[in-house]
N, C-alpha and C positions, 0 to 999 in steps of 0.2 A: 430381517431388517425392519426396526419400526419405521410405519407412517411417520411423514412428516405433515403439518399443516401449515398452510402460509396462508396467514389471516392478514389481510389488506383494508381492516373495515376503518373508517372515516378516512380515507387514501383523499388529500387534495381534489382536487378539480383540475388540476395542471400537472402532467407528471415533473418528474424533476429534469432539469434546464440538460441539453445534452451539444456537445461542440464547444467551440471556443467562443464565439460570439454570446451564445446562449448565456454559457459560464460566466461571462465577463457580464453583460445584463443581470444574471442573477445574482451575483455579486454589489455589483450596482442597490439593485434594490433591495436587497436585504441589509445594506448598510445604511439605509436612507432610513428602512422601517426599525430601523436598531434591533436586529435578529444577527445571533453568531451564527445559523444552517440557514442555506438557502432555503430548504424544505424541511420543516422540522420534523424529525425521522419519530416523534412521536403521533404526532398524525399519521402515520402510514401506518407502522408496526405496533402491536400491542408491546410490552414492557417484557415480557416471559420468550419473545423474540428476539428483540434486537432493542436494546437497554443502554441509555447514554449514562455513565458514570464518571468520578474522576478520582485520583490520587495524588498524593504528593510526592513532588518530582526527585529524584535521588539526589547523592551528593549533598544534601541539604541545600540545596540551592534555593529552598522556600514558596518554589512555583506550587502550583495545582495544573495538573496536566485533566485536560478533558481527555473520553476515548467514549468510544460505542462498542461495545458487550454483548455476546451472545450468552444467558443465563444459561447454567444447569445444571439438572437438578444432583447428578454426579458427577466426578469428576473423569474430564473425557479424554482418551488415553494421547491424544495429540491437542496440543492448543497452537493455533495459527496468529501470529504478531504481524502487525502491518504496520509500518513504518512511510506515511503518504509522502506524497512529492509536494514540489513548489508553485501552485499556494497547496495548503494541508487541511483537506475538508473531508473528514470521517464517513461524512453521509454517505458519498457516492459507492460508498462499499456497501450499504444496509441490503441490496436486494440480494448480492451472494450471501451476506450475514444470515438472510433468513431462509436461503436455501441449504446450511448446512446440518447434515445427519445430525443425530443425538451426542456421536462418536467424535465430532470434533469442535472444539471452541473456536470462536475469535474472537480478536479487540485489535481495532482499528483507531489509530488517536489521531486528535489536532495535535499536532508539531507544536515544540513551544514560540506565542507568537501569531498564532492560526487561530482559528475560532474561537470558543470558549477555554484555551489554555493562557495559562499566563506562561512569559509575563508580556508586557501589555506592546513593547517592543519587540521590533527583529534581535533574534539571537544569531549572528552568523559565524559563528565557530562550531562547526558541525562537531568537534568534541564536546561540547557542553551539552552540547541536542543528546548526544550519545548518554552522556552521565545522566543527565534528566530521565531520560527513556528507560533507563536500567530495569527499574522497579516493574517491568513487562518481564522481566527473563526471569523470573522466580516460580516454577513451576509447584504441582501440587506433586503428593508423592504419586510417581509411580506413573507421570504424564512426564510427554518429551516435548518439544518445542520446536517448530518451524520459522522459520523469521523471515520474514519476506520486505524485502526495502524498495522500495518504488520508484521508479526515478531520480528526482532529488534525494530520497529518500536512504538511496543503496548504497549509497557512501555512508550516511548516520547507522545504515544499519550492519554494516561490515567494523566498523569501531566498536558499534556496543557488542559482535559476536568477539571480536579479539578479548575484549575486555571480560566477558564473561566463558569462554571456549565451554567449559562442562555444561552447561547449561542451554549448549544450540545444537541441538541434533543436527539442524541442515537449514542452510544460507540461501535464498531466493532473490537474485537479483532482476526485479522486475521491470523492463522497459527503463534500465538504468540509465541515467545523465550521467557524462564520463567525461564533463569539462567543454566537451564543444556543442553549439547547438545545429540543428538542423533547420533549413530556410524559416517555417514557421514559428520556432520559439526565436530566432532571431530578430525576426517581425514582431514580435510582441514585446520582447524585453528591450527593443530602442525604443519601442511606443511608448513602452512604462517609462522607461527615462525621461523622455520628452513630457509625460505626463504626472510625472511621481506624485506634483502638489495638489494636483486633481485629483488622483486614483484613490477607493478605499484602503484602507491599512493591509489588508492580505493582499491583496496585490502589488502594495509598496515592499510587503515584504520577500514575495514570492522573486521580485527584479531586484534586490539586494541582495538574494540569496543564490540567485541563478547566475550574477553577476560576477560574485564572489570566488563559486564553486571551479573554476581552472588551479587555483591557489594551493586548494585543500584535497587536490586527487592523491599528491602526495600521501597525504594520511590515510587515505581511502586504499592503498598500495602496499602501504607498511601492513597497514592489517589484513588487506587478503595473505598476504605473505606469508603473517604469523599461522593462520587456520590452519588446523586437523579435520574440520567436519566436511563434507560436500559441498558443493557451489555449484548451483545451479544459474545460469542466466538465460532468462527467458523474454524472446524481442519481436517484436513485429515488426514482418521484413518492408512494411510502409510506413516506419514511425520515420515521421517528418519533425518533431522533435529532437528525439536524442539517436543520430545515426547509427544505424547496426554493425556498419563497419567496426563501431570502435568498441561494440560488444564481442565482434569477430577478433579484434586483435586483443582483447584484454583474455578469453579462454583460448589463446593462442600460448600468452607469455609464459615462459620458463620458471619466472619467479613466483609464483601459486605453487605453494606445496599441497593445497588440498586438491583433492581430484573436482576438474570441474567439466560443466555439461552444457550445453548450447543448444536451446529447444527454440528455434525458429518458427515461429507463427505466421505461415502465410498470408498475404493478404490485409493483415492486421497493423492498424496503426499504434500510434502512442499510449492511447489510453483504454489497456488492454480490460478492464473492467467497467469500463463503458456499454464492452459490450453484451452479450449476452451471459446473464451472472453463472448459469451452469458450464459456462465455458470454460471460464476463470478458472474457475473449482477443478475442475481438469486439469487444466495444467498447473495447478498447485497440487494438485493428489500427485501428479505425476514427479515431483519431486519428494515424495517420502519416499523412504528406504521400503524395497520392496521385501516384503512379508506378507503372507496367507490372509490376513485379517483388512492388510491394505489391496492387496489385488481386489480384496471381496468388496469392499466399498469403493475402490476406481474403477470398477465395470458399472455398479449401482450407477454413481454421478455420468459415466458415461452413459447408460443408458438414458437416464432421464432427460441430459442435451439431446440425445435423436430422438427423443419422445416430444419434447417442448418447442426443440427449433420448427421454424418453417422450412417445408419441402424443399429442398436442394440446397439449404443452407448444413453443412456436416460443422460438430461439433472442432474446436480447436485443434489442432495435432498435438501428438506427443513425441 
């Protein structure tokens, strides 16, 4: 297995903002300094890292989708999609970005609506989100595809697998929103209401979006339904966001034709890449299809969480 190196040179003076409060102040002031990242992920990581790029969104819909890129220099036999929640800020994914092996890619985007994506409005038709986002699921030869949909996210990302099936190895529903909130995102999205003319634009968006989302699980239903690949859902049993319950009764239901799997994260709340980035990677390794090549790099990633975490802190389960 190659060395990795994580080069953190001109890294801030502040790391980046972590919690809801924090989140909500960095957001603040980065809209104030007219910056789309809280922390611009070029300061942290060199560019041969972790690489902010953009595309044009499918469908012809004329947008420019931003995302953050892990460059290389071949192509790596799995590429990992990540589809953020509500609001949709790439950044916070860069420290697992640049924790991963040679073996695997990622791109991480702003939502259309979010950071440096157009367009310059909320898009709240999580079908459209899905068409725009396409142009992620077009692998190289001979690379297979992980999709992982994040909260808000798992509903936009369960549409664009329907919509594309041969081209999604396997479905990652991560810390999924499933239409009801849990006490804290409650708390926040009457806040947002009560303050929509105040708040900056992602945060207007993020309470339009979360508001909306009961309407559109619908769609979110029909297409787990239609899946052949694996579905994974993966929840922490303290997210005060988006309750577990209703990850427990959605890998319950009848009408899922693909076989699906329910990895409970002790301990862990909502914002499961929050925390410690080798952790993350775990339980995403842990959703590929196992083979000889994947065991040998999910013992690797596991090893290096018991290498990096602090003493009695143990790596995520699987």
């Amino acid at each position: 297995m190659a060395s990795i190196g994580i080069v953190q040179a001109g890294a801030p003076r502040r790391p980046r903002p972590r919690g809801v409060l924090a989140l909500g102040w960095a957001c603040l002031e980065s809209a104030m300094a007219g910056r789309a990242e809280h922390r611009p992920t070029h300061e942290i990581y060199p560019e041969h890292v972790v690489r902010r790029v953009s595309f044009a969104a499918g469908g012809g819909l004329g947008w420019r989708i931003s995302a953050l890129t892990t460059p290389r220099r071949r192509i790596a036999p799995w590429k990992i999609v990540v589809v953020t929640g509500a609001p949709s800020w790439a950044e916070y994914w860069a420290p697992a970005m640049a924790l991963l092996p040679p073996d695997r890619e990622m791109i991480v985007v702003d939502r259309p609506g979010y950071g440096l994506s157009e367009p310059a409005e909320c898009v709240s038709d999580i079908r459209l989100q899905a068409q725009a986002l396409e142009p992620l699921l077009a692998p190289q030869p001979g690379q297979r595809i992980l999709l992982v949909g994040q909260s808000y996210g798992a509903a936009i990302a369960a549409v664009m697998a329907a919509r594309r099936p041969r081209d999604v190895a396997s479905l990652v529903l991560l810390s999924s929103y499933l239409g009801e909130s849990g006490p804290t995102a409650r708390w926040l999205v009457d806040a947002g209401r009560r303050l929509k003319g105040l708040i900056p634009r992602d945060l207007r968006t993020a309470v339009t979006e979360v508001s909306g989302q009961p309407a559109q699980m619908p769609l979110m239903r029909e297409a787990l339904a239609a899946l052949s690949c694996p579905v994974h859902l993966v929840h922490g049993d303290n997210d005060d966001f988006a309750p577990i319950e209703l990850a427990q009764r959605l890998a319950k239901e009848s009408r899922l034709s693909a076989p699906v799997r329910l990895q409970t994260v002790a301990g862990a709340g909502h914002f499961l890449n929050d925390g410690p980035p080798e952790a993350v990677l775990a339980c995403l390794e842990a959703c590929l299809p196992a083979t000889p090549a994947n065991a040998g790099i999910g013992a690797w990633i596991s090893g290096l969480a018991g290498r990096l975490l602090p003493p009695g802190r143990a790596a995520l389960p699987a």
